[in-house]
C-alpha positions as CSV (number, residue, x, y, z in Angstrom):
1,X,108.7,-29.5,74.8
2,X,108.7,-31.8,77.7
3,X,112.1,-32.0,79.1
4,X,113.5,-35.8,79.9
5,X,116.4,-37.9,81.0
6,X,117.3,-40.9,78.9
7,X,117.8,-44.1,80.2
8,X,118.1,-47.6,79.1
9,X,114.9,-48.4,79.0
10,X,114.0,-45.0,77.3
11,X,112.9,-41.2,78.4
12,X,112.2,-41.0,81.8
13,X,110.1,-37.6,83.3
14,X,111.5,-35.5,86.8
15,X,109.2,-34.7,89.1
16,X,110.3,-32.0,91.7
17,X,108.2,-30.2,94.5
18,X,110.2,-27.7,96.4
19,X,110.2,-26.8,100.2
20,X,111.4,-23.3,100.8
21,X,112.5,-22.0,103.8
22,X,112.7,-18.3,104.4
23,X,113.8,-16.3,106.8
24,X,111.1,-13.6,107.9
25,X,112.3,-10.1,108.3
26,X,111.8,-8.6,111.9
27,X,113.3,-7.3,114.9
28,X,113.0,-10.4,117.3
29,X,111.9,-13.8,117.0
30,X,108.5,-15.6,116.8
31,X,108.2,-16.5,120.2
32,X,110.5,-14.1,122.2
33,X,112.4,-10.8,122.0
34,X,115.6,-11.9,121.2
35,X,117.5,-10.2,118.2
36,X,116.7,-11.6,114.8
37,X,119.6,-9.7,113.3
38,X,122.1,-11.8,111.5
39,X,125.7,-12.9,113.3
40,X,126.9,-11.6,116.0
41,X,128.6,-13.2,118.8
42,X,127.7,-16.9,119.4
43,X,124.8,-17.3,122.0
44,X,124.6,-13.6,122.1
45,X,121.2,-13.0,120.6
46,X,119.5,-15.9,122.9
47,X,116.6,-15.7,125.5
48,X,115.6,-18.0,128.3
49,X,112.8,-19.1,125.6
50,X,114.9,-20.1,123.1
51,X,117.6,-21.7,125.3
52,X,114.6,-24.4,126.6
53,X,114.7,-23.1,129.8
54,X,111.7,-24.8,131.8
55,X,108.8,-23.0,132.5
56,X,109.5,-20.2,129.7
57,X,106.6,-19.3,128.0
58,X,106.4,-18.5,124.0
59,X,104.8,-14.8,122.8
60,X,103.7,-14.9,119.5
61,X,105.4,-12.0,117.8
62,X,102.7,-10.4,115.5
63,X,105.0,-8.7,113.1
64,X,106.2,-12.3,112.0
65,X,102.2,-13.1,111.6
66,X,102.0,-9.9,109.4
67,X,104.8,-10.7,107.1
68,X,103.5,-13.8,106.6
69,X,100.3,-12.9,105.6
70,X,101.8,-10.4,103.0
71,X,103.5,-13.1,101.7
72,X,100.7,-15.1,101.2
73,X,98.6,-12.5,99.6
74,X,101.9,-11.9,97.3
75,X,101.6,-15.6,96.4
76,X,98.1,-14.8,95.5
77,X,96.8,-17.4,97.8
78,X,94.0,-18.2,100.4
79,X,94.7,-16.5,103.6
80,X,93.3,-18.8,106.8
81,X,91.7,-16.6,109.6
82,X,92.4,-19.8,111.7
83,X,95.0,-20.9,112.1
84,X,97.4,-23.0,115.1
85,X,100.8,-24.0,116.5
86,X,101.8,-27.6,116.9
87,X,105.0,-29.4,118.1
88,X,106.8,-31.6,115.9
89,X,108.8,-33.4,118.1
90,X,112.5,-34.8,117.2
91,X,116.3,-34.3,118.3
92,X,118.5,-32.1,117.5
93,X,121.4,-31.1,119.6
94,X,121.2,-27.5,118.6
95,X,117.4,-27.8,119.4
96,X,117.0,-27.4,123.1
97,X,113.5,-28.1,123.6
98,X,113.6,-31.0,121.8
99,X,110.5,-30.1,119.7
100,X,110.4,-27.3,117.2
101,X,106.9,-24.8,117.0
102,X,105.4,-25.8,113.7
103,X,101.7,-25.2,112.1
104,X,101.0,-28.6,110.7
105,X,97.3,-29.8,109.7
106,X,96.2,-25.8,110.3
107,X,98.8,-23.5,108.4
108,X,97.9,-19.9,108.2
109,X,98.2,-19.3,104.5
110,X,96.6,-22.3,102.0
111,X,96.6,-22.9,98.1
112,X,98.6,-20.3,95.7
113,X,100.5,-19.4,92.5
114,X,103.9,-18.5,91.4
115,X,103.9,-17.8,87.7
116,X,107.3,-18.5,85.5
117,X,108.8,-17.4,83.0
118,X,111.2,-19.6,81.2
119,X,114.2,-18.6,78.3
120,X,112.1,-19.8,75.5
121,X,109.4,-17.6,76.6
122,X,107.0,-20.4,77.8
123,X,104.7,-19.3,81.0
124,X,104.4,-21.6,83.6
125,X,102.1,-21.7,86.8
126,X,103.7,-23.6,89.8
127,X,100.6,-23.9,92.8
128,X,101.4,-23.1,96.0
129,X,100.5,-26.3,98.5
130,X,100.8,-24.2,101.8
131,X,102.7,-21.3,103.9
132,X,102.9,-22.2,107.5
133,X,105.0,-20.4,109.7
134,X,107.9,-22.1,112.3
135,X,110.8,-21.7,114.3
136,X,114.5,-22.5,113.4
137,X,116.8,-24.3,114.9
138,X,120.6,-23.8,116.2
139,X,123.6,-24.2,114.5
140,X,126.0,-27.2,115.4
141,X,129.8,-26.3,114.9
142,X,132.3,-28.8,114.6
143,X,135.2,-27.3,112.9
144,X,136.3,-25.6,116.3
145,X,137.7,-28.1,118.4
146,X,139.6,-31.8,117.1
147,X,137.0,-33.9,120.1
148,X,134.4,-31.6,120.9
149,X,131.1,-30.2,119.2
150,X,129.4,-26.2,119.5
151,X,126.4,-24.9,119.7
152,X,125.5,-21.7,118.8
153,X,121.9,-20.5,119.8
154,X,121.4,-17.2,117.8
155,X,119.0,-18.4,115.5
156,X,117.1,-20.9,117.8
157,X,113.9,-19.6,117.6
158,X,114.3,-17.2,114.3
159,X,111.0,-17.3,112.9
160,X,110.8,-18.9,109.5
161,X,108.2,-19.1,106.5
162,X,108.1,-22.6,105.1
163,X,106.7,-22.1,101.4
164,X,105.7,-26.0,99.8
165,X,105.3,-26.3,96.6
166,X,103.1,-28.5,94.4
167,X,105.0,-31.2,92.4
168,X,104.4,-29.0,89.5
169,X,108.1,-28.5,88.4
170,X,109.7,-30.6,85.6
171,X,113.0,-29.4,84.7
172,X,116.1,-27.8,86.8
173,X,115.0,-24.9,84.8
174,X,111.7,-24.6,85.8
175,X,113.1,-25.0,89.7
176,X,115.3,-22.2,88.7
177,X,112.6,-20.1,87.5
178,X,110.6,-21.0,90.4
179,X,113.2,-20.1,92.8
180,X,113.8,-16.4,91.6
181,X,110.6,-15.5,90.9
182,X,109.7,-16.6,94.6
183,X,112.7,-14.3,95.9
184,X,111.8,-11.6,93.9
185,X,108.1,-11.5,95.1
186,X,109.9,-11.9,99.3
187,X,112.2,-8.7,98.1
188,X,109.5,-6.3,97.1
189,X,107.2,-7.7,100.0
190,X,110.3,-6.9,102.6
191,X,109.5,-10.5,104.3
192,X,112.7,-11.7,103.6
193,X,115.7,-10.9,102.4
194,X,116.4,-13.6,100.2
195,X,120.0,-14.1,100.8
196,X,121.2,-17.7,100.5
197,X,124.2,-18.0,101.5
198,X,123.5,-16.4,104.7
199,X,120.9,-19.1,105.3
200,X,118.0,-16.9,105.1
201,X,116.4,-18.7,102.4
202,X,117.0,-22.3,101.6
203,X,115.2,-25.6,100.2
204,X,114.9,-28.6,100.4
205,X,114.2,-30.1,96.9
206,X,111.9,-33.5,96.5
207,X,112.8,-35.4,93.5
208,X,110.9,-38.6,91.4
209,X,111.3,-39.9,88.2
210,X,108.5,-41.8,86.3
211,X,107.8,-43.2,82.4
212,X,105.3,-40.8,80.8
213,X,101.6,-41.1,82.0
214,X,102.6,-43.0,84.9
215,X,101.7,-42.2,88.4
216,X,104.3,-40.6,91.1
217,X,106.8,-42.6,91.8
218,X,109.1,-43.2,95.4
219,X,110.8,-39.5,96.1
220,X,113.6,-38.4,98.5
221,X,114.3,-35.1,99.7
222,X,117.5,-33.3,99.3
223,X,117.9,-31.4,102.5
224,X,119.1,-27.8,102.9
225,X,120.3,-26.8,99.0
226,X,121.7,-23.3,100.0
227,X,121.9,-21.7,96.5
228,X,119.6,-21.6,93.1
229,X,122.3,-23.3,91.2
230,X,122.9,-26.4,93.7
231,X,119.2,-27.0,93.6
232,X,119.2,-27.2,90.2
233,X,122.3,-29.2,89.9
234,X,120.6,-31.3,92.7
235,X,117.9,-32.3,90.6
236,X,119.6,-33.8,87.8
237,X,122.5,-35.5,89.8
238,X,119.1,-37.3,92.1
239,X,117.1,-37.9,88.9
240,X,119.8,-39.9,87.1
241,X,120.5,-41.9,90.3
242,X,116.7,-43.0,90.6
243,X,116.5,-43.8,87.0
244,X,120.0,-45.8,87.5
245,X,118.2,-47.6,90.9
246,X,114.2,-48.2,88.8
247,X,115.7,-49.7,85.7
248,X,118.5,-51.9,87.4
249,X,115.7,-53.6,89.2
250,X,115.8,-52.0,92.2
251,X,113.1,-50.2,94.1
252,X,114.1,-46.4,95.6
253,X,113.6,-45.6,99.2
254,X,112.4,-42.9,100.4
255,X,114.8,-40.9,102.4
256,X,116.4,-37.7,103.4
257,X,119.9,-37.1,101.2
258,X,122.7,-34.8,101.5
259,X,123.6,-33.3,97.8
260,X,127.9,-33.1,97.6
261,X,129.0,-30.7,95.0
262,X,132.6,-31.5,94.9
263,X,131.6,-35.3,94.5
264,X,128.7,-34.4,92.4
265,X,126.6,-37.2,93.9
266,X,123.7,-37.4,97.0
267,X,123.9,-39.2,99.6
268,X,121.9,-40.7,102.1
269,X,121.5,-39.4,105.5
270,X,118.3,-41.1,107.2
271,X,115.0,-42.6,106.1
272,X,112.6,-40.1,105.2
273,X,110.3,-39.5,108.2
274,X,106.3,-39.1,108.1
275,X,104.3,-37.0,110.1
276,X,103.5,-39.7,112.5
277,X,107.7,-40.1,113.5
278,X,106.9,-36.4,114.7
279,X,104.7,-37.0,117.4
280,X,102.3,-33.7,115.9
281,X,100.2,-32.4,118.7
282,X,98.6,-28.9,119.4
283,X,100.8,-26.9,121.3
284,X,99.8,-26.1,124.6
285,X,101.2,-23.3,125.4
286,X,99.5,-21.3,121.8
287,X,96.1,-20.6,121.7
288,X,94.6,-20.6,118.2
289,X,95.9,-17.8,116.2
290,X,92.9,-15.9,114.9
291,X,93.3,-12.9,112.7
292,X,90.4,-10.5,111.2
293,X,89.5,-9.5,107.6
294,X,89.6,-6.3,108.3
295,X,93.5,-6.8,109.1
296,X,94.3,-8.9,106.5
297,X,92.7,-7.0,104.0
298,X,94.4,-3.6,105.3
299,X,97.2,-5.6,105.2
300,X,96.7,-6.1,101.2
301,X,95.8,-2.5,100.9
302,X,99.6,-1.5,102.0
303,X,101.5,-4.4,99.2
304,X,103.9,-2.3,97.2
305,X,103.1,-3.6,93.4
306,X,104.3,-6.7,92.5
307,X,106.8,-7.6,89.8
308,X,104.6,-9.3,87.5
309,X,102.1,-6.3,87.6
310,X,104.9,-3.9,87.7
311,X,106.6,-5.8,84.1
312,X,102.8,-5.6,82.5
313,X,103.0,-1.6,83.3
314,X,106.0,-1.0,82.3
315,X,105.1,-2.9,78.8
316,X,101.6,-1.2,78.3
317,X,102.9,2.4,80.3
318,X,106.2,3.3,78.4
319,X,106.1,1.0,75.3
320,X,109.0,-0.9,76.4
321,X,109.0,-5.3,75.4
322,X,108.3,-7.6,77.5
323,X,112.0,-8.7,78.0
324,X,113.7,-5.5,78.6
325,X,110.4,-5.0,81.0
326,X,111.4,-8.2,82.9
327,X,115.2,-7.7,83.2
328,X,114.1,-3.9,84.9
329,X,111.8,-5.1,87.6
330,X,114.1,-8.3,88.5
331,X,114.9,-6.1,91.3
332,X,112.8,-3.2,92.7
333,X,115.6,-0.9,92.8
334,X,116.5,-1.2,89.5
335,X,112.5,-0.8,88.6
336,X,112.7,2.8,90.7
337,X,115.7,3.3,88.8
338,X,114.7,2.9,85.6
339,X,111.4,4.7,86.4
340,X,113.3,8.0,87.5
341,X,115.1,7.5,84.4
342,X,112.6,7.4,81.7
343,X,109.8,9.5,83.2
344,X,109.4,12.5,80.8
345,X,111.9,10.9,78.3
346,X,111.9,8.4,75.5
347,X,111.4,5.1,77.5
348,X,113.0,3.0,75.1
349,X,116.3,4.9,74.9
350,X,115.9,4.5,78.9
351,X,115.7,1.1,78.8
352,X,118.4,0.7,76.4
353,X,120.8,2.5,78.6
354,X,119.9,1.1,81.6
355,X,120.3,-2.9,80.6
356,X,122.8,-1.8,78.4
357,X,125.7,0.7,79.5
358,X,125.4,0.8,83.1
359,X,124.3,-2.8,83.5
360,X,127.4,-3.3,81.8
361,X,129.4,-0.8,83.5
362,X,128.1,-2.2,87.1
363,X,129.4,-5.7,85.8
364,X,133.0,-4.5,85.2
365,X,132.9,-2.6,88.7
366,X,131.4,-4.8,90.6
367,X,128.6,-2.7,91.9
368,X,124.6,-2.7,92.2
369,X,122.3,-0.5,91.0
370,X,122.2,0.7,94.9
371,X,125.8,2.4,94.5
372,X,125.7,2.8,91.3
373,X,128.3,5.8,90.8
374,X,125.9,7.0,87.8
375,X,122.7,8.2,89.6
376,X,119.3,8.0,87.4
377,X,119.2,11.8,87.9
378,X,122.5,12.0,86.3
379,X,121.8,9.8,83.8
380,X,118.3,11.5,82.9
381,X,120.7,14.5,82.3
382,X,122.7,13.2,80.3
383,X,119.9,12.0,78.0
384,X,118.0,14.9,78.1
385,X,121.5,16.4,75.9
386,X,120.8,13.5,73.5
387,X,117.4,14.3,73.0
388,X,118.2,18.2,72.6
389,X,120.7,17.4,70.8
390,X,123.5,19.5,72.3
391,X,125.5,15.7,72.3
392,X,124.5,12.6,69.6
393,X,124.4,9.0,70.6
394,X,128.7,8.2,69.7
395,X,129.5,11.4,72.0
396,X,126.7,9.5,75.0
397,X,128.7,6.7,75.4
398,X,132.2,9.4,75.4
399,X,130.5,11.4,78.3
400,X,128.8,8.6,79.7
401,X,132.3,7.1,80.5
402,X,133.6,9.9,81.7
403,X,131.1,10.6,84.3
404,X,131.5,6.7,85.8
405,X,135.2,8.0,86.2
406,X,134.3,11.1,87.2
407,X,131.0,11.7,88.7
408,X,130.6,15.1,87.4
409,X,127.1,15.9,85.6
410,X,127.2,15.1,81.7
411,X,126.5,19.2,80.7
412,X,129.6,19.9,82.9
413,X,131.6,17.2,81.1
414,X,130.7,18.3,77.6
415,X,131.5,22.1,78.3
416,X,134.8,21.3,79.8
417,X,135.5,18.9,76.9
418,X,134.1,20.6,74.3
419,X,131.7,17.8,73.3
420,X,129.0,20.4,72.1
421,X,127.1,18.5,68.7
422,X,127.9,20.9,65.8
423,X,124.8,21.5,64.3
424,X,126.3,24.3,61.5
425,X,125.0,23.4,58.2
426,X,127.6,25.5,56.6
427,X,130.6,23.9,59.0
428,X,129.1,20.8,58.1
429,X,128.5,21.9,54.0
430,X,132.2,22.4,54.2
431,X,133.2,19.2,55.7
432,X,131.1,17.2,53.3
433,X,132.2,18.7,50.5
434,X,136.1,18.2,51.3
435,X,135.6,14.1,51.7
436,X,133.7,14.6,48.1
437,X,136.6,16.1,46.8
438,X,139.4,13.9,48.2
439,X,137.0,10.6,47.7
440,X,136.1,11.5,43.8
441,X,136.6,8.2,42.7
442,X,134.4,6.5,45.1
443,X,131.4,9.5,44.3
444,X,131.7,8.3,41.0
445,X,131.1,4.3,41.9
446,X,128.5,5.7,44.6
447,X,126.9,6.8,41.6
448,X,127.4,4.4,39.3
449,X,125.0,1.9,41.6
450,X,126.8,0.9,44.7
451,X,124.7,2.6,47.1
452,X,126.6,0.4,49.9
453,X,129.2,3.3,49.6
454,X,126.6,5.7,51.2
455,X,127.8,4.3,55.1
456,X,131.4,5.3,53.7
457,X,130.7,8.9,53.2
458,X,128.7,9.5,56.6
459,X,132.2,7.7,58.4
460,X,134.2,9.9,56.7
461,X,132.3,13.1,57.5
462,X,131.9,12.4,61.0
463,X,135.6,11.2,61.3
464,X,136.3,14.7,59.5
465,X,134.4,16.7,62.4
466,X,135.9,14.5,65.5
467,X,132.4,12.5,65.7
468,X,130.4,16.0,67.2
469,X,128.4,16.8,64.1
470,X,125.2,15.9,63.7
471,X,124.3,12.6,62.1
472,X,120.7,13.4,60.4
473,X,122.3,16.4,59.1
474,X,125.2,14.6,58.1
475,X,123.3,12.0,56.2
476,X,120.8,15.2,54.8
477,X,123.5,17.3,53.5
478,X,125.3,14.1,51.8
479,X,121.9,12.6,49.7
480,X,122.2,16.4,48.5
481,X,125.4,15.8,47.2
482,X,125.4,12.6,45.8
C-alpha cells in the first residue's frame, strides 16, 4: 500500500533521500594524530592541522580508509580502488581552514543496498548512491557568554563517513527502517558507534512531494536531524508544508531548513547550495588514494556476519521465526547472547525467554543485555532444570525472579527453596484423588459432557502441591480418573 498525504487537491506521494553522517571509529583523526575520543576538555584534542595553522600538512590516516571500506562492503556495494580528496570550500567560524576535505566526483565506495524490513512484514531495498569519506567541523557555542561566541576545536578534523541514499524512501517509516538497519550494519562492522545524540551519527533528510506518476519535484534538506524519531517527524511536518506551498500556487524553493520540535515546524535557514557555490577542486596537498584488491578483499575476509545473514541462520539453524530471529540479532550482543543460550538446548524456549522474561526484566531495570544481572550461562542453567525436569515452567519464572534479585545460580536457588518438581506418582495419586473427592459434584458435570472443567481439575491439583508437581503427570494421572 503506497503510503500518502492528503491534500486539497487529492493524495500527494513523499519522496525522501537521506544523507547520513557517521562518525568513523578510530584512535585519531583523518588527517592528523589528534584524539578522536569523545569530550574532553574544549580545544584539548586539537593539532596544528586541525587548528588551520599555515603550512600544516594533512596525513591520511589509513585505519579511517579501512573502516570505510568495511562499511562499504557491509552495504554490499562497489568498492572504488581510486579514489581522491577535494576541497569544498565555504565558511564556517568553527572551520578554520575555511574549506573542509571532502571526496566529491571520486568517492571511495559507489552504488549499494540496505534491505528493510517494515511492521507489516513488507521488504524493502533502499540503494546506496555513494560513501565518501570527510572531515568534520568544530562546534560553535553560544550559551556561554550574553555578547560573545566559542569555539571548540575537538572534533575539527574527526573523520566522518557520509552515506547518500537513493530517493528510494516513501514513508517516515521506511526512513525509520532505513535508519536502524543502517546503524545496526555500523555496530557489528565497529565503524561507528551509532550514537546520536552524541553526534556521531546524524542526517540530513531531503524531502519532495509529487501527484502519483509525476516526476521529482523541488526538495529541501533538513539539516542535522540528530535522532531516528526527529527524522521521521521531520518528514511529515516538511511534506505537509510543500503540499501546503504546490497547491496554494506557489512554487517551493529549494533550501537548507532547520526542523523545530517544540514548534513542530521547519524553518528556513539559507538557499540550498550546488556544487558549484563550493568552489570543488582536487586537493593539493592529497595524492590519489589508491588501495589494492588484495587489501580490500582481506579486508572482507575479516567482516564479522552480518545481521541479515545472521537472522536467515538463526531461522534455518535453530528453527526459530523470522520475527523472534530479527528482534535477537537487532544488536550483536544480544545475538551472542542468545547463541550461548540456546546452544545444546531447545532454541525456541531460548528465544522465548530471552525476548520475553529478561527483555522484560532489562525494561523494568533499566539495563542492556551488556549488564544484564542474568548471565546466558546462568540462564542456560536454569533451563537445563526445566528441561530435566527437576523445576516446570510456573516454578522458571519463581526462580528466574529470584536469581535477578539475587544472582545466585538457579540449582542453588531451588535447593535452598525447596523448588524441586515432585515427580511421585503416588504423592501426586494422592493429591488428585483428594480434589476428586472434595470437587464430586463438578466430577460428575465433568462427566456429564463439560470437558471445559478438565483446566479446573489440573488448577486445583497443582494449587494442592504448591505448583511443584509435575504438569504432564498431573494432566496423566487425572484423564485416569475422570
Amino acid at each position: 500500500m503506497t503510503y500518502t498525504i492528503e491534500g486539497k487537491t487529492g493524495a500527494w506521494e513523499i519522496v525522501v533521500g537521506l544523507e547520513v553522517h557517521a562518525q568513523i571509529i578510530s584512535h585519531s583523526k583523518l588527517f592528523s594524530g589528534a584524539s578522536a575520543s569523545y569530550g574532553g576538555e574544549p580545544n584539548t584534542h586539537v593539532s596544528l592541522v586541525d587548528a588551520g595553522f599555515p603550512g600544516m600538512l594533512p596525513v591520511l590516516n589509513q585505519e579511517c580508509v579501512a573502516q570505510a571500506i568495511r562499511t562499504g562492503l557491509g552495504l554490499r556495494a562497489r568498492i572504488n580502488l581510486e579514489s581522491r580528496f577535494d576541497r569544498k570550500n565555504y565558511f564556517y567560524a568553527d572551520l578554520p581552514t575555511g574549506y573542509q576535505i571532502s571526496q566529491f566526483t571520486h568517492p571511495i565506495v559507489g552504488e549499494g543496498t540496505v534491505e528493510i524490513e517494515l511492521g507489516d512484514g513488507t521488504v524493502r531495498h533502499i540503494g546506496i548512491t555513494r560513501l565518501h569519506m570527510e572531515q568534520d567541523a568544530g562546534k560553535s557555542m553560544h550559551d556561554q557568554d550574553p555578547a560573545r561566541s566559542f569555539i571548540d576545536l575537538n572534533r575539527a578534523g574527526v573523520a566522518l563517513m557520509e552515506i547518500v541514499s537513493e530517493p528510494d524512501i516513501r514513508c517516515p517509516e521506511e526512513a525509520g527502517a532505513y535508519l536502524r538497519k543502517l546503524r545496526q550494519i555500523l555496530r557489528y562492522l565497529g565503524t561507528c558507534d551509532g550514537n546520536m545524540e552524541e553526534g556521531s551519527m546524524r542526517a540530513d533528510v531531503n524531502v519532495s512531494v509529487r501527484k502519483a506518476g509525476e516526476p521529482f519535484r523541488t526538495r529541501c534538506e533538513i539539516k542535522n536531524v540528530n535522532s531516528i524519531r526527529y527524522v521521521m517527524h521531520s518528514i511529515e511536518v516538511e511534506a505537509t508544508r510543500q503540499i501546503e506551498v504546490w497547491e496554494d500556487g506557489g512554487e517551493v524553493d529549494q533550501e537548507t531548513r532547520l526542523f523545530d520540535p517544540s514548534r513542530n515546524e521547519t524553518r528556513s535557514l539559507r538557499s540550498k547550495e550546488d556544487a558549484h557555490d563550493y568552489r570543488y577542486f582536487p586537493d593539493p596537498d592529497l595524492l590519489p588514494l589508491v588501495v589494492e584488491q588484495e587489501w580490500v578483499d582481506a579486508l572482507e575476509r575479516g567482516l564479522p556476519e552480518l545481521p541479515d545473514d545472521k537472522r536467515d541462520r538463526f531461522v534455518k539453524e535453530y528453527g526459530i521465526p523470522r520475527y523472534d530471529a530479527s528482534v535477537l540479532v537487532a544488536e550483536q550482543a544480544i545475538a551472542d547472547y542468545y547463541e550461548e543460550v540456546a546452544k545444546g538446548r531447545d532454541a525456541r524456549l531460548a528465544a522465548n525467554w530471552v525476548t520475553g522474561d529478561l527483555f522484560g526484566a532489562l525494561n523494568r531495570t533499566g539495563r542492556t543485555i551488556t549488564d544484564s544481572p542474568i548471565s546466558a550461562a546462568a540462564l542456560g542453567g536454569m533451563l537445563d532444570l526445566v528441561s530435566d525436569k527437576t523445576i516446570n515452567g510456573k516454578i522458571a519464572k519463581e526462580v528466574f525472579e529470584d536469581m535477578l534479585e539475587t544472582g545466585d545460580s538457579a540449582a542453588a536457588i531451588v535447593e535452598r527453596k525447596g523448588l524441586k518438581q515432585v515427580t511421585d506418582t503416588g504423592a501426586i495419586d494422592a493429591a488428585v484423588a483428594d480434589v476428586m473427592a472434595r470437587n464430586a459434584d463438578k466430577v460428575e458435570e465433568y462427566r456429564g459432557g463439560k470437558d471445559r472443567l478438565f483446566g479446573f481439575f489440573v488448577g486445583q491439583v497443582m494449587k494442592a502441591m504448591a505448583g511443584k508437581a509435575n504438569p504432564a503427570m498431573v494432566n496423566e494421572a487425572l484423564k485416569k480418573v475422570l
